[in-house]
Structures are given as structure tokens and as C-alpha cells.
C-alpha positions as a printed Julia matrix, in Angstrom:
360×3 Matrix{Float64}:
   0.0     0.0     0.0
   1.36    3.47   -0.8
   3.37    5.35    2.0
   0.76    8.99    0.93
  -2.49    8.44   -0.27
  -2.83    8.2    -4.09
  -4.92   11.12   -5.83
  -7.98    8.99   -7.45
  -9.86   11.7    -9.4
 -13.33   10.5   -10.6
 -14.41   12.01  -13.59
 -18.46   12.29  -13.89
 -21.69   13.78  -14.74
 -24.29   12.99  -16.82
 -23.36   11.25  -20.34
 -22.61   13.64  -22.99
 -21.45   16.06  -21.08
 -17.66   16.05  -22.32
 -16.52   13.47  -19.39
 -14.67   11.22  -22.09
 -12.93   14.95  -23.2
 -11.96   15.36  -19.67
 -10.5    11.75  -18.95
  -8.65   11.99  -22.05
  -6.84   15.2   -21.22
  -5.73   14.09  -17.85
  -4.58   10.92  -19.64
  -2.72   13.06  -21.89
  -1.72   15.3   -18.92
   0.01   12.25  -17.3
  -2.7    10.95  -15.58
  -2.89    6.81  -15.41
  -6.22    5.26  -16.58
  -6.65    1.87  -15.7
  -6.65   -0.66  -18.27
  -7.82   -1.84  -19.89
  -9.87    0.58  -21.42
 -13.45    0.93  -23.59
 -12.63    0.75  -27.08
 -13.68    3.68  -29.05
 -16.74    3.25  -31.11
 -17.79    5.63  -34.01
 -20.23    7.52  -31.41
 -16.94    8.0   -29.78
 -13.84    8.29  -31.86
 -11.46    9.73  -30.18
 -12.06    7.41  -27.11
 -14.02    7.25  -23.97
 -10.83    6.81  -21.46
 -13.13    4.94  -19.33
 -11.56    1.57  -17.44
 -13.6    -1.09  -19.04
 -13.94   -2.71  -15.42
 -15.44    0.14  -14.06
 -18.0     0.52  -16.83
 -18.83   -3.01  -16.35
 -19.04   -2.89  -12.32
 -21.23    0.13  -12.59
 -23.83   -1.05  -15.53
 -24.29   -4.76  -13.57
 -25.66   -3.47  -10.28
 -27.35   -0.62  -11.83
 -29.13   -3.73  -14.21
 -29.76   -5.62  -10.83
 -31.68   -2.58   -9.63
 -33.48   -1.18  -12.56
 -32.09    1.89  -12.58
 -31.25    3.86  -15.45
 -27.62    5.88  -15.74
 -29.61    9.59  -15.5
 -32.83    8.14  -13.32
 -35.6    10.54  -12.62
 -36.91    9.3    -9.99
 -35.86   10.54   -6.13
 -36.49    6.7    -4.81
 -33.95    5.06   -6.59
 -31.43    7.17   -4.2
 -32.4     5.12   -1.44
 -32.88    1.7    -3.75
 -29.19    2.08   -4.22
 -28.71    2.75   -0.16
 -30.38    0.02    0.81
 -28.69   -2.08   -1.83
 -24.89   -0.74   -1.37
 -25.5    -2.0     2.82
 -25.71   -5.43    2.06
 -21.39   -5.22    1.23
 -21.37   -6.8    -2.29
 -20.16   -3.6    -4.48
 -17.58   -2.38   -2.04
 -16.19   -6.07   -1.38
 -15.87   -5.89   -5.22
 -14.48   -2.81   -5.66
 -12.24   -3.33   -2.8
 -10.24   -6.38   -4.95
 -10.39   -4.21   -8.07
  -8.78   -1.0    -6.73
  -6.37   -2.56   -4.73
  -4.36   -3.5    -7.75
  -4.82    0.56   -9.45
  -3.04    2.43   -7.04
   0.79    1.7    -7.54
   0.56    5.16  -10.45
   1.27    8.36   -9.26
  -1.97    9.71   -9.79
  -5.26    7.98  -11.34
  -8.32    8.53  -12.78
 -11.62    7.21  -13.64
 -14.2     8.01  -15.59
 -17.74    6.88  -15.44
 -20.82    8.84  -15.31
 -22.24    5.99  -13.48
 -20.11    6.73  -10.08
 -22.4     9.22   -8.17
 -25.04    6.44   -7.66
 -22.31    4.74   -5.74
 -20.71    7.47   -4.1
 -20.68    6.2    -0.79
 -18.88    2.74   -2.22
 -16.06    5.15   -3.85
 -15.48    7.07   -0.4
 -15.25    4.08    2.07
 -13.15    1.77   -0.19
 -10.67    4.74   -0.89
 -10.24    5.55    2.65
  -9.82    1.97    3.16
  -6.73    1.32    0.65
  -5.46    4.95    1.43
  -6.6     6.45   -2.16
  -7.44   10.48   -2.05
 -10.47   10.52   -3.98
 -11.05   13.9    -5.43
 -14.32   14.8    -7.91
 -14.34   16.23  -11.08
 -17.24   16.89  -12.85
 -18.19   18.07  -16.51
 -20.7    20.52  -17.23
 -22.36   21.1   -20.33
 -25.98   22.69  -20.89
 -29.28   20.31  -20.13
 -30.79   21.73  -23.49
 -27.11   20.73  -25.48
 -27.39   17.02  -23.61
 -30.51   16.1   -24.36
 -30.69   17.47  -28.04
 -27.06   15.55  -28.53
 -29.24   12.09  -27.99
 -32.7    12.33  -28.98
 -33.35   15.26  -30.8
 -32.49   14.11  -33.84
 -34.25   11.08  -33.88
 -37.47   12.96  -32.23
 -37.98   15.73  -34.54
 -40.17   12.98  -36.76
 -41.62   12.2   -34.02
 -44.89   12.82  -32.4
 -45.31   16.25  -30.41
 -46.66   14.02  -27.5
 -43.72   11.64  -27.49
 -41.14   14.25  -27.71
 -42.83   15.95  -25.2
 -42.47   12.46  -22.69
 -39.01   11.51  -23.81
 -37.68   14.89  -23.28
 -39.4    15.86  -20.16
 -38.03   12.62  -18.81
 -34.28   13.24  -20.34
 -34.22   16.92  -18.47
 -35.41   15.41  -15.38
 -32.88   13.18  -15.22
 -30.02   15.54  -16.33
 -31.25   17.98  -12.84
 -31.46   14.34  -10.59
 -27.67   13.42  -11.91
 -26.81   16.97  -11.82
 -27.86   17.4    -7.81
 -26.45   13.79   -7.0
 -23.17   14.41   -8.59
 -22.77   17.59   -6.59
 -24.33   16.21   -3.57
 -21.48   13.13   -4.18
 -18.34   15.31   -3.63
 -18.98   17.55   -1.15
 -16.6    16.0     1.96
 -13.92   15.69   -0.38
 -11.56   17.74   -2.64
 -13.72   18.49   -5.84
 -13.6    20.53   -8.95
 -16.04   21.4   -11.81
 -15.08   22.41  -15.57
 -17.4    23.52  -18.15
 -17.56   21.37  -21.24
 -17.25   24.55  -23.91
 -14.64   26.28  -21.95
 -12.4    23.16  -21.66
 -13.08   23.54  -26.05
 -11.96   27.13  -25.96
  -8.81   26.67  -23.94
  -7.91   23.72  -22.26
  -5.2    25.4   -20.57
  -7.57   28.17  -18.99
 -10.06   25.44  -18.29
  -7.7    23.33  -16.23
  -5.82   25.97  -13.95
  -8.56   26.3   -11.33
  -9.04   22.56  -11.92
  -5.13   22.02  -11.25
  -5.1    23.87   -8.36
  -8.84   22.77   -6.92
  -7.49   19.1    -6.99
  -3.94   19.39   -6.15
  -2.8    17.71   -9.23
   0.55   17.3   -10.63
   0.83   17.63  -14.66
   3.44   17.02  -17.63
   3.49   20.41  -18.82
   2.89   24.16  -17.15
  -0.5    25.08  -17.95
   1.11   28.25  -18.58
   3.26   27.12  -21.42
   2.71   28.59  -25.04
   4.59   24.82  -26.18
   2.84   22.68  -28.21
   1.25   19.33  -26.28
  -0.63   16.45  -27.13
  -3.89   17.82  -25.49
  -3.55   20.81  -28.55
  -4.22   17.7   -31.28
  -6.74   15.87  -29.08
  -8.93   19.14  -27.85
 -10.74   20.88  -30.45
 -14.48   23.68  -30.57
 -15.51   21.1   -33.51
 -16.03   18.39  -30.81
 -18.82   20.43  -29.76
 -21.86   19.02  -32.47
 -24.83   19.77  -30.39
 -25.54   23.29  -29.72
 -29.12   23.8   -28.87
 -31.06   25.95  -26.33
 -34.46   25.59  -24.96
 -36.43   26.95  -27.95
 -35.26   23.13  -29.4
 -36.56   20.8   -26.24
 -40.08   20.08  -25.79
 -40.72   20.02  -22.05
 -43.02   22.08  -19.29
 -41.55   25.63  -18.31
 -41.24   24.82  -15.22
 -38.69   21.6   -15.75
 -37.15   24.36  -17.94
 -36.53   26.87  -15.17
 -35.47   24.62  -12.49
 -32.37   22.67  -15.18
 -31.15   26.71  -15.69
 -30.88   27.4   -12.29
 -29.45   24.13  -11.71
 -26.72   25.02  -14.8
 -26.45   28.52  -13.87
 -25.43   26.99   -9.88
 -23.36   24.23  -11.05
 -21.5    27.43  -12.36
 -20.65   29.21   -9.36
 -19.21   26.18   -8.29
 -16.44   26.34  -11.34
 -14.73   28.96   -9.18
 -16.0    28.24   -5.82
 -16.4    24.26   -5.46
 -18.02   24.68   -2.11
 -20.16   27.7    -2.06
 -22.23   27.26    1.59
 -25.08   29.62   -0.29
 -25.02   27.86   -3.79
 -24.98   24.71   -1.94
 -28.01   25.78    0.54
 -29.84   26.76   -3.0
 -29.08   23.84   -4.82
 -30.51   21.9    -1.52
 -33.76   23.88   -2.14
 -34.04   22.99   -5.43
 -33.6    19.1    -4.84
 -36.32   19.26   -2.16
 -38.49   21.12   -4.46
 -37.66   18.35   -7.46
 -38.96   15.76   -4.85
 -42.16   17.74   -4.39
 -43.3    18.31   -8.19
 -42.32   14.86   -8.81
 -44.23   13.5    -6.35
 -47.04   15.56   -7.65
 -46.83   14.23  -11.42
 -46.41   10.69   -9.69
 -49.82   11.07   -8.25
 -51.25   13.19  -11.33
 -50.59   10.6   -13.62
 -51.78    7.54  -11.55
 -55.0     6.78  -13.51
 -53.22    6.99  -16.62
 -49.9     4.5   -15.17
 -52.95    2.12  -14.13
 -54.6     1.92  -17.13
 -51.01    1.43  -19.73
 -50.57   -1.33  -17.18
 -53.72   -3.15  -17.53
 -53.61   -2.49  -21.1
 -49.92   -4.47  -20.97
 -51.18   -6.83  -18.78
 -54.33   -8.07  -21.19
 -51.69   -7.44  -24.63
 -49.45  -10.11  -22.86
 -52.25  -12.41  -22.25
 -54.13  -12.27  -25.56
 -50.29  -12.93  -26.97
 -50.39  -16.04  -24.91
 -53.66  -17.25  -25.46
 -52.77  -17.11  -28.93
 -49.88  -18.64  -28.66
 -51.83  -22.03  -26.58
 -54.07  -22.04  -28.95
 -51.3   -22.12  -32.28
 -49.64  -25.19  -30.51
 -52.9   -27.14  -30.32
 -53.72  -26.64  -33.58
 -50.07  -27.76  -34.21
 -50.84  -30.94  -31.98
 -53.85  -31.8   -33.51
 -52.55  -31.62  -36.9
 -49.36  -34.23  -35.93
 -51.93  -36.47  -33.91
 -54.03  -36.59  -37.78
 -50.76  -36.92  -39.59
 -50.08  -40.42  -37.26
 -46.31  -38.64  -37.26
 -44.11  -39.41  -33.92
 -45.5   -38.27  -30.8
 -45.02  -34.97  -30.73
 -44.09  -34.69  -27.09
 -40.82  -36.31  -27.65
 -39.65  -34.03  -29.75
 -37.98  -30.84  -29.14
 -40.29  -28.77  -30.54
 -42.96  -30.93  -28.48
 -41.12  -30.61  -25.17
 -41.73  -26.97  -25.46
 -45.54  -27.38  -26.67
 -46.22  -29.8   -23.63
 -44.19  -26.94  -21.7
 -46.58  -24.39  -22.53
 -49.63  -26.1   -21.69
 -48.22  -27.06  -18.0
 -47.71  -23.87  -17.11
 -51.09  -22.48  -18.73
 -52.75  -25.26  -16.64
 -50.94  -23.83  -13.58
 -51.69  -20.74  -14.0
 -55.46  -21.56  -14.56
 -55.27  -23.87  -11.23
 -53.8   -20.81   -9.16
 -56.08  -17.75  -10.16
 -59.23  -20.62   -9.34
């Protein structure tokens, strides 16, 4: 175990929001990303810098809970709470990072981390690893248009209306759990179209904020790898509101949320942005409680409708393999039952039968 406490800087945020641009400088910066790493795809082609472990680790529980990466909903904070008690991802994580640590200084990026937060603080305290955040910030409007937009402009106004009333929410959940994540440890936020404009400018606060040690002076007129990796045409989506189709409301509260996140660029723990950004969580809660119990007629109804789709399917289904049955039993061909296709026929029928027997 090291003699000082490795920095560990965790790069996240919501997807989209220039993470992988951010991983990829520090990496270039001197940084150590543990390998080995996501290949890059041709969504991503200059790389997502992300430790394919990590990914993985992150995507599995979130799978065994339901939850999505940018999850609206306030309960699945304490889903993942109640989940994270029982040991399992911090035993995990604990034999993972044990083996990252021997670099200078590390990061990881995932914009899955915040929903295990806690996980990431005890097991670095544990193996002696100075966790430090760093988040990305890029506009809600810019995020969600990057993803869907394009694909929901044929769309109809009502399901672009859903879709990106649910993408918005989720950008201001992740947004207030990623800043609620690093505040008892050194942190740092950098905004996605200034680290485009000057990566050098972008980083100094950054540099300093984390106590980091890089390759080059951030001073320095010299050329550097980050200068062929960094570039404004990296920045494809550039939408505003006038281009999302979601209430006013939703609208207002993801600005103030940006426009907060913001004051936090210079000042990474504000005690009256923080206190604000507190009152806007509590008041996210509230209104989506509210829609929770608006929409509960209409939730109750798409679910019986589901319900008697998957049963008419079935019913269907029963009554295709009898027909199939009966026309082998006329044909005098071999039982049909010992076959494979019969095994699953005979299959069906049990569990139709048990199913009958239960609701009687």
C-alpha cells in the first residue's frame, strides 16, 4: 500500500457532457487510466478513457436494480442505499482497486459513479486512495438534443414531449447527485465549452482545486498532445431551450441548476449555492411526487392495457400449438411430445394449466 495516499480523481456527470474529453486530457496530462480501457466506437472516436472494469461494475448493479444511468426518480437514491448496505459492491471494488493504485496519480471516468458514491469514499479511505471529484458541465438543453433530438424531430409532439421531459429530469437528478457526491472531499467542476476554448484556462482552477501534478505548465505557449486531441468542432450539439419540448417549469429549475453548477467552477463549495441547490432538490422531490400522483390513472390503465396485450399474446400462442398438436396427432407422425419442438408445446400447456389452477 502506498506510504501517501494516491490522488484517485473521478471524472463524472451525466453522459454527454464532455466526461470522455476530460479523462482523455488528464490521460494526456500524465494521468494513469486503468486498463484496460473501452474501445472507441464511431459515437466515440477519439475514445471514452473509461476503465472497461469500471463501466462493467457500474452497468451490472445498476441492471440488478433497474435503474437507469440519468434516473428521474428521487427513490432510486435510497434503492441504491439500501442495496450498497448489504457489502457486495464495495467487497468488489475493494479487490479491483487494490491492484490501481501503484501510479502516481489515477483517474476514472464513469458517469455511473455518483449512484455509488458512498462505495467510492469508504473503499478509498480503506486502501489509502485520495479521492477527489471532477465533474463536466455542459448545458441540459445541449445534452438532451445531442441524444434524442435528432431522432425525435419525426416524431410525435406528445412523445417528444415524454421523452424529453423525462431526459431533463434526469439531467437535474444526476446533476444534484453528482454535486451532492463530492462535497466532503476535494472536488472541482469544468465547463464542457470552456475546456473547447482553452484547455489550458479550463484546467488551472481545476489544477489547483485538486492538487494535481501535470506534464506540462498550464502556462506554457509549447505545443502538447492535449492541442491535437482538444478541439471547438467536438462540440456538435448546440441547442437551447427553444429546441426541447418540455413544461416551463422543468425548464426553469435545469437553468438554475446550470447557472449553480456554475458558481461552483470557481468556488467548489459555495455554503449559499450549496443551501440553493438543496432547495431545489427538495423542491424536485415535491413536483415529482405531484406528477407521480397526477398521472396515476393513466400508469394504471397502460398497465392493464400491458397486462391483457401479454395475455391475448399467450392465449394465442396455446391455442397455435394445439392446432399444431392436432394436426401431428391426424398426420399419425411421432409423438409430438418427444420431440424438441414438443417438449416446449407440452411446456406451454403445463404452465397455462398452472396458471389456470392458481387464479381458481
Amino acid at each position: 500500500m502506498p506510504t501517501s495516499p494516491t490522488p484517485l480523481v473521478l471524472v463524472s456527470g451525466s453522459g454527454r457532457s464532455g466526461t470522455s474529453s476530460l479523462a482523455g486530457t488528464l490521460k494526456r496530462l500524465g494521468l494513469h487510466v486503468p486498463q484496460p480501457e473501452v474501445e472507441a466506437s464511431e459515437t466515440n472516436p477519439r475514445g471514452f478513457y473509461e476503465p472497461q472494469w469500471v463501466i462493467d461494475f457500474h452497468k451490472r448493479h445498476l441492471k440488478e436494480l433497474a435503474l437507469f444511468n440519468i434516473d428521474s426518480r428521487p427513490a432510486a437514491v435510497q434503492l441504491v442505499a439500501d442495496y450498497v448496505a448489504g457489502g457486495v459492491p464495495a467487497a468488489e471494488l475493494r479487490e479491483w482497486m487494490a491492484g490501481q493504485l501503484e501510479a502516481d496519480q489515477v483517474v476514472v471516468k464513469d458517469p455511473h459513479a455518483f449512484w455509488f458514491a458512498e462505495v467510492w469514499e469508504s473503499v478509498s479511505a480503506e486502501l489509502g486512495a485520495d479521492l477527489r471529484w471532477l465533474t463536466a458541465l455542459r448545458h441540459p438543453a445541449e445534452v438532451v438534443g445531442s441524444r434524442d433530438i435528432a431522432y425525435l424531430s419525426s416524431q410525435s409532439d406528445e412523445l417528444r414531449l415524454t421523452k424529453e421531459t423525462s431526459n431533463v429530469a434526469g439531467w437535474v437528478h444526476a446533476a444534484l447527485l453528482t454535486e451532492q457526491a463530492g462535497r466532503g472531499s476535494k472536488r472541482s467542476f469544468v465547463k464542457y465549452v470552456d475546456l473547447l476554448a482553452d484547455w489550458r484556462a479550463a484546467l488551472a482552477p481545476v489544477q489547483e482545486q485538486l492538487e494535481l501534478s501535470f506534464n506540462t505548465g498550464l502556462s506554457s505557449t509549447e505545443h502538447h498532445s492535449v492541442d491535437d486531441f482538444i478541439e471547438p468542432s467536438m462540440r456538435k450539439s448546440q441547442l437551447g431551450w427553444d429546441d426541447v419540448a418540455t413544461p416551463d417549469w422543468l425548464k426553469d429549475m435545469a437553468e438554475e441548476v446550470w447557472q449553480l453548477l456554475g458558481v461552483l467552477t470557481t468556488s467548489p463549495h459555495d455554503e449559499a449555492t450549496i443551501a440553493r441547490l438543496d432547495e431545489v432538490h427538495a423542491d424536485y422531490v415535491a413536483r415529482y411526487a405531484d406528477a407521480v400522483a397526477l398521472t396515476f390513472d393513466h400508469t394504471k390503465a397502460e398497465s392493464t392495457l400491458a397486462a391483457r396485450e401479454a395475455r391475448d399474446s399467450q392465449r394465442s400462442t396455446l391455442q397455435q400449438v394445439r392446432r399444431d398438436l392436432e394436426q401431428a396427432r391426424r398426420a399419425g407422425s411421432t409423438p409430438v411430445a418427444q420431440t424438441v419442438g414438443g417438449r416446449e408445446a407440452a411446456a406451454i400447456l403445463r404452465r397455462a394449466v398452472v396458471r389456470r389452477v392458481t387464479r381458481r
